[in-house]
C-alpha positions, -999 to +999 in steps of 0.1 A: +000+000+000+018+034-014+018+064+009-003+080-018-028+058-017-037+056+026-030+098+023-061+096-003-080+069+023-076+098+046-091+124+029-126+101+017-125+092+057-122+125+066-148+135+044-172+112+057-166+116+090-179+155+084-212+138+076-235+131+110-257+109+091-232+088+072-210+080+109-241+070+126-247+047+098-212+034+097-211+029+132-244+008+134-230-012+104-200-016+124-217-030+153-237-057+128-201-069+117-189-067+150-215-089+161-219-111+134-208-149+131-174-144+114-163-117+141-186-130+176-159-156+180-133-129+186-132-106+214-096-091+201-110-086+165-137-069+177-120-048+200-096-040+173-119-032+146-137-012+167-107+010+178-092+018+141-128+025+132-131+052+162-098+067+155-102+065+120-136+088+125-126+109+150-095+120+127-067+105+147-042+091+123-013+094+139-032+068+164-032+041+137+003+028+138+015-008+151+038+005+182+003+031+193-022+005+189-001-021+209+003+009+238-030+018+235-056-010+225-033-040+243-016-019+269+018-030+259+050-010+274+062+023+248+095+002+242+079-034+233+097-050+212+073-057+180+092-077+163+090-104+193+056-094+204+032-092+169-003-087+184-009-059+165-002-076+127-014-106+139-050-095+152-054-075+120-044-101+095-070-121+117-095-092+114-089-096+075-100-124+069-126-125+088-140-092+076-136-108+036-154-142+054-182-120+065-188-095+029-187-129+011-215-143+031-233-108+033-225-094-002-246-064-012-269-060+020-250-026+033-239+002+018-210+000+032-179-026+037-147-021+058-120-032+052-081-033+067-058-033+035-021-050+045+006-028+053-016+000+070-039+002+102-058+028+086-092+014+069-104+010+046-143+029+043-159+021+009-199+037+009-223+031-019-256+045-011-283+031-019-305+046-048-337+063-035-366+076-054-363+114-048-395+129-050-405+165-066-411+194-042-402+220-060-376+247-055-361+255-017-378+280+002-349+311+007-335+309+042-346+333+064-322+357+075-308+361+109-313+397+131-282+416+139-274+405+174-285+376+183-269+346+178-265+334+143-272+295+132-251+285+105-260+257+078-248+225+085-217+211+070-242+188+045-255+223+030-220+231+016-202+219-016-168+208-004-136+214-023-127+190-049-110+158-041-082+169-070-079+199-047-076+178-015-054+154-029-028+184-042-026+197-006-017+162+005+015+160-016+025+195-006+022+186+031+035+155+025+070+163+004+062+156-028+069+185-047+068+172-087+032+148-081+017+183-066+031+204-096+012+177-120-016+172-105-019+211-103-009+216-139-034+188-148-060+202-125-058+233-144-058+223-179-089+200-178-109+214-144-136+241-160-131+273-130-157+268-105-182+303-103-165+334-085-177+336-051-184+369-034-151+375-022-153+412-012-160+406+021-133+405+052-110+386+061-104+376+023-108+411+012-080+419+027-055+386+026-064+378-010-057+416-027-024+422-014+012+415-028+023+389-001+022+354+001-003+337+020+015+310+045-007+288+058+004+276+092-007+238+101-011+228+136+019+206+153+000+169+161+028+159+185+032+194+208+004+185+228+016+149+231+050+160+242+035+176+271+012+150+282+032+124+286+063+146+300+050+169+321+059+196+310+042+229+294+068+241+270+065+281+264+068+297+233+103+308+238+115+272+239+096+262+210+112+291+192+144+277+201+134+242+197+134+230+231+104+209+230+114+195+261+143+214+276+157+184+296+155+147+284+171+131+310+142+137+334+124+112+313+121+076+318+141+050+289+112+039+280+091+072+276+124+091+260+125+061+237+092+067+229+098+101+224+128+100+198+116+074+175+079+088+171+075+120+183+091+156+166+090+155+133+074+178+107+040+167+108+006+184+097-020+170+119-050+153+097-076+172+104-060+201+092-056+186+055-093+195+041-090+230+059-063+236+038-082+225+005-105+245+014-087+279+019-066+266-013-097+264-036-105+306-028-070+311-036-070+293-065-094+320-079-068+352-075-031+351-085-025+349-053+006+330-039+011+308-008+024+282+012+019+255+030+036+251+065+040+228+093+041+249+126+078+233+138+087+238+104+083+281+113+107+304+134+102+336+144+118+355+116+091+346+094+069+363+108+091+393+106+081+396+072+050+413+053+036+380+044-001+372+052-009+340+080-036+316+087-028+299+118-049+265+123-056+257+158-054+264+194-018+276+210-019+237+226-012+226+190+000+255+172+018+279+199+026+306+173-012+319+180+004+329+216+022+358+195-012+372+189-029+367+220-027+401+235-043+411+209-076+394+214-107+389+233-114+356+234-081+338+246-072+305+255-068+291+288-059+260+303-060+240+334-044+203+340-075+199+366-100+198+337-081+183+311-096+201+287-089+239+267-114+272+275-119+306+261-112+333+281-135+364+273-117+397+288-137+421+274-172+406+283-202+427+264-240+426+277-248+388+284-217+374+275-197+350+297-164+357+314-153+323+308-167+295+280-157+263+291-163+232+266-183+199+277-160+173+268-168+141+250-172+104+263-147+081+263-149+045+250-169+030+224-197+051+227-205+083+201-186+116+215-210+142+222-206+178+237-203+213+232-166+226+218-160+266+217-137+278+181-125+312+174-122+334+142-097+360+149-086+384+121-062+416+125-037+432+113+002+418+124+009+439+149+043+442+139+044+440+100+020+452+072+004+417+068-027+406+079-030+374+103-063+346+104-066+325+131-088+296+131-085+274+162-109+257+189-108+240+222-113+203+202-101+197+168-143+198+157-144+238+168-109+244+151-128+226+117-161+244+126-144+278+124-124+265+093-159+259+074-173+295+087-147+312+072-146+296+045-181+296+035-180+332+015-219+330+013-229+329+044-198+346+065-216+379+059-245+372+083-221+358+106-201+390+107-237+410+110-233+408+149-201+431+147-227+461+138-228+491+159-245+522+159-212+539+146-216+524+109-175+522+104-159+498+082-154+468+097-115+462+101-104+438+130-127+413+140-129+383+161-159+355+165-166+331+193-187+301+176-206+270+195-205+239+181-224+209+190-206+177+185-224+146+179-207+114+168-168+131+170-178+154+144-188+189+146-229+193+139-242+227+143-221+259+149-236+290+160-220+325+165-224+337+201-202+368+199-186+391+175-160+418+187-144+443+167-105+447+177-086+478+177-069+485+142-027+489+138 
């Protein structure tokens, strides 16, 4: 199995997993497998398949490796030796053939079929709907439109086109170091892909990022930062991670946990669900001349930002710490507590029945569907120290930080979104930031509603 290949399993994963319906689905076909007579024998399998399905919805790739399964799903040490201790391959060559046992037995009676391809933990998701008669009602009603205000309900992710899988799949190879299969998959992308319709792009933040001179560097978040501090310890500052001191003394850590550490933690990663955020935010600039790139967040040192270029910066400062430059500048900041385990948004400058503090509802653990309530922010302003403008899209779970993504890049409906930053003054709206709601249901993000919008002070 080529790397290509499991990066484009990813993204059709990914895009499923955005889909409420389509995981509940999965997951009750899941549990018919699980239970069925090729499987029922097999405790392990079951367990198994279970946990790559969880972690494959729920976005955590970097989960689905042989030495993290073993420490995870069979509790084996960091350091196990894998090549004398093969639970992992074994149970999911087991898991195989049982799962080809059970789709010859069952063939065409679900729309969907799992499967675990060899030399990968990732699986497999094939879907073929079903074909349904589709009855004539005539054209949608027009949504109505929200007051200035209140709290505005966004459509949910089914109601929006998604970038192209072509799109998706280019952003892969440029995240991913290859360079010449981006450039031709671009150049074919191009030649034969009729341009999509021009969006209403006149309209902050891309107003202002997409008609200037600089490139646009689009920042990914850092999947192992948070990692590092969990299992050390230790909450590394900015300054250190500036100076690449992700954890300032390894001889405090155990063998076993600094073995860990070296072999599969610190390298220059883009976590997964940041992948069809940048599609996304590639497709609108795909339809100006406008230049960019694609970073991973260790990949960054300070001195870029000393430059007139334009940021996004995807996620919270627990995954990507170079939103800490920008904190100051904000309203809604992030805090965190070991106590709760869990990220919350600070609001310093509460308005009329606004909170002080917005603290998330985390999910479950387990086998059961991940439910709760996930806070994300949209901050835009200019860089306080350079002529370029900075975007930040992060939340207190992965599903607020993707939530936020698909505000901001939803040009047709970010305008009623922005609608609470009115005032009575009527000036131009220049600095802005948005504190969004989201409902998770299943591990993905359902419905997302603004709560606040403040204007910030302008350079």
């Amino acid at each position: 199995m080529s790397a290509f290949e499991t990066e484009a399993r990813v993204i059709e994963i990914t895009k499923l997993a955005r889909n409420a319906a389509q995981v509940a689905s999965l997951r009750a076909h899941l549990e018919e497998v699980t239970h069925g007579e090729d499987l029922f024998g097999s405790p392990r399998g079951q367990q198994f398949l279970r946990h790559v399905i969880e972690k494959a919805i729920q976005g955590d790739f970097d989960s689905l490796k042989e030495r993290v399964i073993g420490i995870e799903l069979f509790h084996r040490s960091p350091a196990y030796d894998k090549a004398e201790d093969a639970i992992v391959r074994v149970t999911a060559s087991d898991v195989r053939k049982r799962l080809t046992k059970h789709y010859a037995r069952h063939r065409g009676e679900s729309e969907f079929r799992i499967d675990i391809p060899p030399g990968s933990y990732i699986p497999e998701i094939t879907w073929t709907p079903q074909a349904v008669p589709v009855p004539d009602t005539g054209p949608p009603a027009p949504p109505k439109s929200s007051s200035a205000g209140s709290p505005v309900s966004l459509p949910s992710p089914e109601a929006r086109g998604q970038a192209p899988t072509t799109t998706k799949l280019i952003v892969l190879t440029i995240l991913f170091g290859l360079p010449l299969l981006a450039l031709s998959f671009w150049a074919g992308y191009g030649a034969h892909k009729s341009q999509p319709s021009q969006p209403n792009l006149g309209m902050l933040p891309w107003s202002a990022i997409l008609n200037t001179g600089h490139t646009l560097q689009i920042v990914a978040s850092d999947p192992d930062f948070a990692t590092e501090q969990d299992i050390t310890g230790h909450a590394t500052s900015l300054a250190d991670y500036a100076n690449e001191k992700y954890i300032p003394d390894q001889s405090t850590l155990s063998p076993e946990i600094r073995s860990f550490y070296l072999k599969y933690l610190g390298g220059l990663k883009a976590a997964y669900v940041d992948l069809p955020i940048t599609a996304d935010i590639v497709s609108i600039t795909r339809l100006t001349a406008k230049k960019f790139r694609i970073r991973t967040t260790r990949s960054m040192r300070l001195r870029d930002f000393q430059t007139d270029d334009d940021f996004i910066l995807l996620g919270s400062p627990l995954s990507n710490p170079w939103v800490q430059m920008f904190s100051n500048e904000l309203d809604f900041r992030f805090i965190f507590t070991n106590e709760s385990s869990l990220q919350s948004i600070e609001n310093v400058h509460p308005r009329t029945n606004e909170l002080k503090v917005y603290n998330p509802q985390g999910p479950g653990f387990g086998p059961n569907p991940a439910t709760g309530i996930a806070y994300g922010v949209v901050a835009f302003l200019q860089n306080p120290r350079q002529s370029g403008n900075v975007l930040i899209l992060a939340g207190t779970g992965a599903e607020a930080t993707e939530a936020a993504a698909r505000l901001v890049t939803d040009v047709s409906n970010l305008p009623i979104a922005l609608k609470n930053c009115d005032d009575a003054s009527n000036r131009p709206l220049m600095n802005f930031e948005l504190l969004i709601k989201v409902d998770i249901m299943a591990g993905s993000p359902t419905n997302t509603n603004v709560v606040a919008c403040h204007r910030l002070p302008s350079q």
